[in-house]
N, C-alpha and C positions, 0 to 999 in steps of 0.2 A: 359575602352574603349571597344567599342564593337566588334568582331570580322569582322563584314564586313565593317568597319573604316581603318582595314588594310592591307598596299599595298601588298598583298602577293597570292600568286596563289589559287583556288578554289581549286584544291587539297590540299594542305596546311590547308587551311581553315576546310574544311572536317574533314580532321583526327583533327584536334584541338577541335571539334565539336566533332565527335567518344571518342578521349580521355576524355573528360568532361563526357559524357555519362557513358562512362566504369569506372570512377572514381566514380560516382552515385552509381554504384553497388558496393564499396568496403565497402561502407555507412552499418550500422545497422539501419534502417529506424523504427522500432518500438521502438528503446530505443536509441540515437548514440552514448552516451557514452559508449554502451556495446559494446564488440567485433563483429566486422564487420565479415564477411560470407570468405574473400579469405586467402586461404594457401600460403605458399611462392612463389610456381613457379608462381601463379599469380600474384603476388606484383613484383617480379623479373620481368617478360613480361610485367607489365603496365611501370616499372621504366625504363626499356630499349625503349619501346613506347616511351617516355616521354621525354625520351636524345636524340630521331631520330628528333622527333618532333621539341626538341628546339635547334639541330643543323640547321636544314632546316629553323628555321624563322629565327636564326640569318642569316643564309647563304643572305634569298631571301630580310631580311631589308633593309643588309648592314650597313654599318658605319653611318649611316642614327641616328639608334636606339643604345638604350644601356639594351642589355636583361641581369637581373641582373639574377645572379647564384645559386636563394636561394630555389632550389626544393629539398625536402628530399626525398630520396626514402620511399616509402610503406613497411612494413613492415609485416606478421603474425602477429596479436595481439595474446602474451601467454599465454592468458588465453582464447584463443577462445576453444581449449576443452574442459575446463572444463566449459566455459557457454555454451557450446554444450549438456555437459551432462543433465543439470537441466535449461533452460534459465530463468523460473519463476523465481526461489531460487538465482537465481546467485549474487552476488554481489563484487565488487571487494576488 
């Protein structure tokens, strides 16, 4: 479903639209199975983003919707230093 399909406020919409964006950035867009670019406090501030976010849609649904519970938070990938060091050579 697309996001202007539902009932919920242009602010709402926005940051959902923002958060999608900022999740694009935690991407490794030249390889993505290699370690993606963010450290933990970022993965932390998107995760918290993310639970504001899918409090407010439930809130603006209502019992209408059934927003199912399945986001894992983001994480530092562990081996992002070390394909920091060499990204050519890196392999997992």
């Amino acid at each position: 479903m697309r996001l202007e399909a539902l009932p919920i406020s242009a602010a709402l919409r926005d940051e959902l639209t923002q958060l999608i964006e900022w999740y694009d950035t935690s991407l490794n867009w030249d390889y993505p199975p290699d370690p993606g670019p963010w450290r933990e406090p970022e993965c932390r501030a998107f995760n918290a983003a993310v639970r504001r976010a899918l409090d407010q849609l439930r809130t603006e649904l209502g019992d209408r919707w059934v927003i199912a519970d399945e986001f894992e938070d983001e994480h530092e990938d562990p081996d992002l230093d070390r394909y920091l060091v060499d990204p050519v050579s890196f392999r997992r």
